[in-house]
C-alpha positions in Angstrom: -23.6 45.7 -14.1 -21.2 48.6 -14.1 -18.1 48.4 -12.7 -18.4 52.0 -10.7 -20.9 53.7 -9.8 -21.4 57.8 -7.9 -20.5 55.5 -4.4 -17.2 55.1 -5.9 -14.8 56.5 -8.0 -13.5 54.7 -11.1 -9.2 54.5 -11.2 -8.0 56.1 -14.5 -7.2 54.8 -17.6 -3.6 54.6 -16.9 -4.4 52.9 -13.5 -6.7 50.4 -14.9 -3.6 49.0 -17.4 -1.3 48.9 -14.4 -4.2 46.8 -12.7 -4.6 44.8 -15.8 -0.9 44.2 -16.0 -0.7 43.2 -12.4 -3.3 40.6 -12.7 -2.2 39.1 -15.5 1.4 38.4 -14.1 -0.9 37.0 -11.4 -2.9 34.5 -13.1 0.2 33.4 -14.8 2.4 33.0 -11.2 -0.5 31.4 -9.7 -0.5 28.8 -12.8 2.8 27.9 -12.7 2.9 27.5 -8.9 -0.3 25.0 -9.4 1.6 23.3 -12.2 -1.4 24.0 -14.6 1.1 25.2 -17.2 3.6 23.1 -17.1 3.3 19.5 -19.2 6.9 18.6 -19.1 7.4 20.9 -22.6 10.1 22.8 -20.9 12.4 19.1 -20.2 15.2 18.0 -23.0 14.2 14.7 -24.3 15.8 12.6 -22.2 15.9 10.8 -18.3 12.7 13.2 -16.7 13.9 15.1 -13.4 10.4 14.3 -11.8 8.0 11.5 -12.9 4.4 13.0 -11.4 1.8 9.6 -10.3 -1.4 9.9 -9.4 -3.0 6.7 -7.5 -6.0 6.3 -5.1 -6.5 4.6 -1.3 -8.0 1.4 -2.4 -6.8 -1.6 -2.5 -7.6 -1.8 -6.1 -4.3 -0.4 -6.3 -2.2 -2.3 -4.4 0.5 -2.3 -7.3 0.4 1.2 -6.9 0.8 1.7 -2.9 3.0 -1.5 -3.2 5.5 0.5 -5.8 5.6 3.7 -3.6 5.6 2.2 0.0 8.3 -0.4 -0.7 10.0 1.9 -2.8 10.3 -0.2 -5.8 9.4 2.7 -8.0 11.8 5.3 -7.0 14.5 3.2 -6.6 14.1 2.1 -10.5 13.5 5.8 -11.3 17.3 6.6 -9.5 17.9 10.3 -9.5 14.3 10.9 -11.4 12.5 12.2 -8.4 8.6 10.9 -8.2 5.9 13.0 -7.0 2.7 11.6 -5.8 -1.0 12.9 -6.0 -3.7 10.7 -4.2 -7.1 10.3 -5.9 -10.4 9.8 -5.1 -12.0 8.4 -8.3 -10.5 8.3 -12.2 -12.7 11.6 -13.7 -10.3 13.9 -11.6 -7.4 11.8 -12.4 -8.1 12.5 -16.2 -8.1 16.3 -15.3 -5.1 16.6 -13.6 -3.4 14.4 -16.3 -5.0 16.9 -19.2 -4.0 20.1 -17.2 -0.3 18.8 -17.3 -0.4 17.8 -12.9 0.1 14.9 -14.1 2.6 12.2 -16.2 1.2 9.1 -15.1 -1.8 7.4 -13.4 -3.1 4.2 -11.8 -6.6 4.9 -14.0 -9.7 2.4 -14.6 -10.4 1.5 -18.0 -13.8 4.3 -18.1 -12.0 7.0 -17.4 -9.1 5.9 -19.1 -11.2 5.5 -22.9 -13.0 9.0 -21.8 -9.3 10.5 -21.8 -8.2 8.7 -25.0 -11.8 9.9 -26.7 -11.6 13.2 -25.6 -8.1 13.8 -27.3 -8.9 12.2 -30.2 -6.2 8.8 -29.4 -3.8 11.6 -28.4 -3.5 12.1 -25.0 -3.0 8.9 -23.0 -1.3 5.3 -23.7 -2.2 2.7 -21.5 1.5 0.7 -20.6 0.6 -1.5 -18.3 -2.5 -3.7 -16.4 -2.4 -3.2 -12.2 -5.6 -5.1 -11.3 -8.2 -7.5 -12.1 -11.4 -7.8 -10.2 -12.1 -6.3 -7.3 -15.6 -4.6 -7.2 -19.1 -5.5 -6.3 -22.9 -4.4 -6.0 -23.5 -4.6 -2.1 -27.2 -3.7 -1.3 -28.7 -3.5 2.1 -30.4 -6.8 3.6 -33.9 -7.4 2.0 -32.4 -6.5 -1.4 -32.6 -10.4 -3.5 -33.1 -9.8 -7.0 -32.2 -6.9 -9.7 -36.3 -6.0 -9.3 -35.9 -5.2 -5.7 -34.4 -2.0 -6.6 -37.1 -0.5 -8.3 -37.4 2.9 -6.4 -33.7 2.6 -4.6 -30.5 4.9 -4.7 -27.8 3.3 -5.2 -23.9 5.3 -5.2 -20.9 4.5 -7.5 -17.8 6.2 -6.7 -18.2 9.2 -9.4 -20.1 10.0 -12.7 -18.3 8.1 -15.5 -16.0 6.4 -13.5 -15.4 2.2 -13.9 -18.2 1.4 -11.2 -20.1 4.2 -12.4 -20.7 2.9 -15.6 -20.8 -0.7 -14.6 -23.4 -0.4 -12.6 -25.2 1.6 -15.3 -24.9 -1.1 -17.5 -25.8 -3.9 -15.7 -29.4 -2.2 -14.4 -30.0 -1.4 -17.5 -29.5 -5.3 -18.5 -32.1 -5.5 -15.9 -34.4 -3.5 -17.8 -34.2 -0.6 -15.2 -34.0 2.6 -16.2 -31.8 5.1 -15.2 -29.9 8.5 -16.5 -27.0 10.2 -16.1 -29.5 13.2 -15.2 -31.2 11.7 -12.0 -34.2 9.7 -11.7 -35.6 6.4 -13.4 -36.4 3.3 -12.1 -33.6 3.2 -9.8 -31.4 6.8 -9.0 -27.5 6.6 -8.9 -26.3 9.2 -6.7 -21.9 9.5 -7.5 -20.6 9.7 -4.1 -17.5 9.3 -2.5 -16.4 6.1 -1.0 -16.2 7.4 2.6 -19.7 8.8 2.1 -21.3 6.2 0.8 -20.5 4.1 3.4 -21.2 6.2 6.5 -24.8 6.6 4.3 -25.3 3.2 4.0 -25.1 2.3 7.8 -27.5 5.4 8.0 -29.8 4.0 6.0 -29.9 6.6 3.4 -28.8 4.6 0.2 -30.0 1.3 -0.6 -26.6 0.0 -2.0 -23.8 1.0 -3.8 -21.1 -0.5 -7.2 -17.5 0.2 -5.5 -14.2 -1.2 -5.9 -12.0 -2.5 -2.9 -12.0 -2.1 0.1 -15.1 -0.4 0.2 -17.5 -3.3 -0.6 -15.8 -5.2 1.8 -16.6 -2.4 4.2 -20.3 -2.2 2.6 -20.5 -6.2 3.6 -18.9 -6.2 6.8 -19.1 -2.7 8.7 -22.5 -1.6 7.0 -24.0 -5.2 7.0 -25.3 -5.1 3.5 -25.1 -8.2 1.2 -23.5 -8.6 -2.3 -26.0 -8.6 -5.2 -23.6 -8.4 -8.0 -19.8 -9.8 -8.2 -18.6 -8.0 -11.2 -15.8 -11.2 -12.1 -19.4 -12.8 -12.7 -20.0 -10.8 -15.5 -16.4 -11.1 -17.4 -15.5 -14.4 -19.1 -13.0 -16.2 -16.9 -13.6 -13.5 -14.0 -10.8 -11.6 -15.6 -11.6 -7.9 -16.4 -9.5 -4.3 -15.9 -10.0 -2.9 -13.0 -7.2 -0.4 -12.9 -4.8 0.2 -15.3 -1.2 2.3 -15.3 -1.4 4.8 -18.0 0.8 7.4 -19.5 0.3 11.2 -20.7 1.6 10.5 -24.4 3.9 13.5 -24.7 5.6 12.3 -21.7 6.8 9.1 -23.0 7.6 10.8 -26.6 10.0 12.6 -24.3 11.0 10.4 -22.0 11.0 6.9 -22.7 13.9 6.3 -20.2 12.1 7.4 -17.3 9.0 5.4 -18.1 10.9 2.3 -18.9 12.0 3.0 -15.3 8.4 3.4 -14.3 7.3 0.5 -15.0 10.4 -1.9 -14.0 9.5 -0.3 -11.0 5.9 -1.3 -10.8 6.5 -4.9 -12.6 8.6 -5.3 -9.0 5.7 -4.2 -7.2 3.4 -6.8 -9.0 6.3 -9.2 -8.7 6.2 -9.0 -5.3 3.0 -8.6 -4.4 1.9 -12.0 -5.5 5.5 -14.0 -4.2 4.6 -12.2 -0.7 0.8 -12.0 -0.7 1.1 -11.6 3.3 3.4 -9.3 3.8 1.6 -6.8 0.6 -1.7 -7.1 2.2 0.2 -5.0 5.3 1.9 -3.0 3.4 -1.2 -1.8 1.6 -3.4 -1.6 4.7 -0.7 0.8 6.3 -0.3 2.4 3.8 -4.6 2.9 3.3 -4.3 4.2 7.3 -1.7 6.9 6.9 -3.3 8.1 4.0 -6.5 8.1 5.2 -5.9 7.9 9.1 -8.6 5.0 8.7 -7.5 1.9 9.5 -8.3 -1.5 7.8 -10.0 -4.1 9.9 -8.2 -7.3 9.5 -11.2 -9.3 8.1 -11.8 -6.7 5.6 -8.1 -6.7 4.2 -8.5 -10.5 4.1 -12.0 -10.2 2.0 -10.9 -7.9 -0.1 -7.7 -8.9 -1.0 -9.6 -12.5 -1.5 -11.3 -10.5 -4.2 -9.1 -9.2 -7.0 -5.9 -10.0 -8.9 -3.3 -8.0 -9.0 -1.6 -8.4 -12.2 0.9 -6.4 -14.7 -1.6 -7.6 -17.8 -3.7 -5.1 -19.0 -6.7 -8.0 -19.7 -6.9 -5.7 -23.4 -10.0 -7.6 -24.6 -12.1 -6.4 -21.8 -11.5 -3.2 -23.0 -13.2 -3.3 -26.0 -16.2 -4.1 -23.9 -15.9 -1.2 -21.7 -16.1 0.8 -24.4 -19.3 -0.4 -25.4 -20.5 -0.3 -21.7 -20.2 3.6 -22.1 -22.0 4.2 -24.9 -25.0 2.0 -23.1 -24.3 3.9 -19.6 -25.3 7.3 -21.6 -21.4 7.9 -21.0 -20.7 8.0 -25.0 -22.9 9.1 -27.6 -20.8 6.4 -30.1 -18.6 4.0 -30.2 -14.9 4.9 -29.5 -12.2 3.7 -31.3 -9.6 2.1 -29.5 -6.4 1.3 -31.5 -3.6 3.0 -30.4 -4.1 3.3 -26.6 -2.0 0.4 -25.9 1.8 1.3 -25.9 3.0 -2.7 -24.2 6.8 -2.9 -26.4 8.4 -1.4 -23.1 6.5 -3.7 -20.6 7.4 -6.6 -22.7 10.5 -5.8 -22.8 10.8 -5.6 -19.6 8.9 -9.1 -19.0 11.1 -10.9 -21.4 14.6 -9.6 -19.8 12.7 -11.6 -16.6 11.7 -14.4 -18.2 7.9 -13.6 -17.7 5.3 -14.5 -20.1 4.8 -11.2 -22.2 0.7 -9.7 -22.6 -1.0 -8.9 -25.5 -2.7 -5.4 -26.7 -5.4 -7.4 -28.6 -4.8 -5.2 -31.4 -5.6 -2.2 -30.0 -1.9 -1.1 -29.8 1.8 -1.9 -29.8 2.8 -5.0 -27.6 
C-alpha cells in the first residue's frame, strides 16, 4: 500500500529524513526509558548500584516475598538498591531477563532450562533452590481417575511453564493425548491463575495443574478435588519448584552484589523455617497488597502444609525436567544441562553458617 496517495500530499525528501531522524531518537528514548537496552553493560565491574528481581504472588515463593517484605535482601545488598518486578508465570520472566529488565529471578526449573537452551548455556545460572513441592492437579468433583478426563479442559498457569509441562507429561503417562496446538484427548487451555479459578467455580474448566496457593483455592473456594499431588511423582516428594537464578553477565560483573543477593535470601529461607508462623503472615500480607486479594486462613494453612521451602536447588530433579520437556512437545531434543548450576557462592555462604552445603549433581560448580 502506498504511503500517499492524490487525498494527501507526500512531505519532501528533506522532510521525510528529519521524520526519519526524529523517530529514530524516539525508539531509542523510549528503549532506554523501558530498560530494553540496558543489561547492566554500562556498570564497572564491581558492587551493582541496582540489583533488578523478578518474583510472583504465590506462595511458591515465599523465600522470595519473605526476602523483600522482611527486608532481609536489601539490607544484605546495603547501598545496592533492589528493584522489584512481580510475575505472573516463568515464560515472561525469561523475557524480561533476556531483554536486560531483569538481573535476577525466582524462576521454575521449565522456564529456567528453556532460558539456559535458548542461549546456548549462556544466559542464565541457577545459584540457588527456593522451594520444593507445592503444586497439584485439582479437578472438579466427579473427576476419579486419569480416564475421566477424556474430553476435559484443563488450565496450567502458561504454555511452557513448570505446571505447564508437568501436567503435559503426566496425561501423556496416562496415554492421553494432547498438543501444544489445542485439542487431543484432553485440551490444556494456559490461563492465568486468577482466571482459572473464577472459571473453575463457573464451571467452564474441568480442572487445572497450579502451584500454591491456587490449588488450595481450586480445593477449598472452587470445591474441586485433588487428582494429582505432584511430590507423588518425585522420589522422596522432593522436586524444584522454584528456583533463584541469575542473568550470567550480571554475576561476571558483579559477583559482590550477588553474594549479597543470596545472603540475603539464605536469611529469608533461614527464617522462614525457624518462624514458620510468623512467614506464613508475612507471605499472606504480602500476597493481599499485591494482589488486593486476601488469603483465607485455611488456605494459607493448606498450602503452606504443601511445600518446602528450601535454599537447595534438589539438582537431580532437574535432569528430569529436562526430559519432561522434550515429552511435553516443549523441546524437540534433549538439553544439555552442565553449566547452569553456579552453587560455590551459596556454599560459601552455607559453610560461613555452619549449614550443610548442596550439591549441583554435576551439572555445575558447587
Amino acid at each position: 500500500m502506498p504511503l500517499c496517495s492524490p487525498a494527501t500530499r507526500c512531505p519532501r525528501p528533506a522532510t521525510v529524513q528529519v521524520l526519519a531522524i526524529l523517530i529514530a531518537v524516539w525508539v531509542f528514548v523510549l528503549a532506554a526509558g523501558c530498560g530494553g537496552g540496558d543489561r547492566g553493560t554500562d556498570e564497572a565491574p564491581g558492587p551493582a548500584s541496582r540489583v533488578r528481581l523478578g518474583y510472583f504472588a504465590n506462595i511458591t515463593h515465599a523465600a522470595a516475598i519473605v526476602g523483600v517484605s522482611r527486608g532481609f535482601i536489601a539490607q544484605e545488598l546495603g547501598a545496592t538498591r533492589l528493584e522489584t518486578q512481580i510475575f505472573d508465570a516463568g515464560p515472561a520472566t525469561v523475557e524480561a531477563l533476556f531483554s536486560g529488565n531483569l538481573d535476577a529471578a525466582y524462576l521454575g526449573p521449565s522456564p529456567a532450562i528453556n532460558a539456559f537452551a535458548r542461549s546456548d548455556g549462556k544466559a542464565i545460572r541457577i545459584i540457588a533452590g527456593a522451594t520444593s513441592g507445592g503444586a497439584q492437579l485439582v479437578v472438579r468433583p466427579g473427576i476419579t481417575t486419569a480416564q475421566d478426563l477424556r474430553g476435559t479442559t484443563l488450565a496450567s498457569p502458561e504454555l511452557g511453564n513448570t505446571q505447564d509441562v508437568a501436567l503435559r507429561v503426566w496425561l501423556t503417562q496416562q496415554g492421553l493425548r494432547n498438543s501444544i496446538q489445542g485439542g487431543g484427548d484432553v485440551t490444556i487451555t494456559p490461563t492465568k491463575n486468577a482466571d482459572t479459578l473464577l472459571l473453575v467455580k463457573a464451571g467452564k474448566l474441568d480442572g487445572a495443574w497450579v502451584p500454591e496457593p491456587w490449588a488450595s483455592r481450586l480445593v477449598l473456594e472452587a470445591g474441586g478435588k485433588v487428582l494429582v499431588d505432584e511430590r507423588a511423582l518425585w522420589p522422596g516428594g522432593q522436586f524444584a519448584t522454584t528456583n533463584l537464578i541469575i542473568r550470567t553477565e550480571f554475576l561476571e560483573r558483579h559477583p559482590q552484589t550477588v553474594e549479597a543477593l543470596l545472603r540475603g535470601h539464605v536469611d529469608a529461607v533461614q527464617w522462614s523455617t525457624q518462624h514458620a508462623g510468623e512467614a506464613k503472615l508475612v507471605v499472606a500480607n504480602s500476597i493481599n497488597a499485591l494482589t488486593g486479594k486476601p488469603l483465607a486462613p485455611d488456605v494459607l494453612d493448606r498450602a503452606w502444609h504443601n511445600l518446602t521451602i528450601t535454599d537447595d536447588p534438589i539438582a537431580a530433579s532437574l535432569q528430569h525436567s529436562a526430559e519432561n520437556a522434550v515429552t511435553a512437545g516443549m523441546a524437540t531434543k534433549q538439553v544439555d544441562l552442565h553449566g547452569i548450576y553456579e552453587l560455590s557462592l551459596l556454599n560459601r555462604i552455607l559453610t560461613q553458617r555452619g549449614l550443610p552445603t548442596v550439591s549441583a549433581d554435576g551439572l555445575g560448580k558447587e
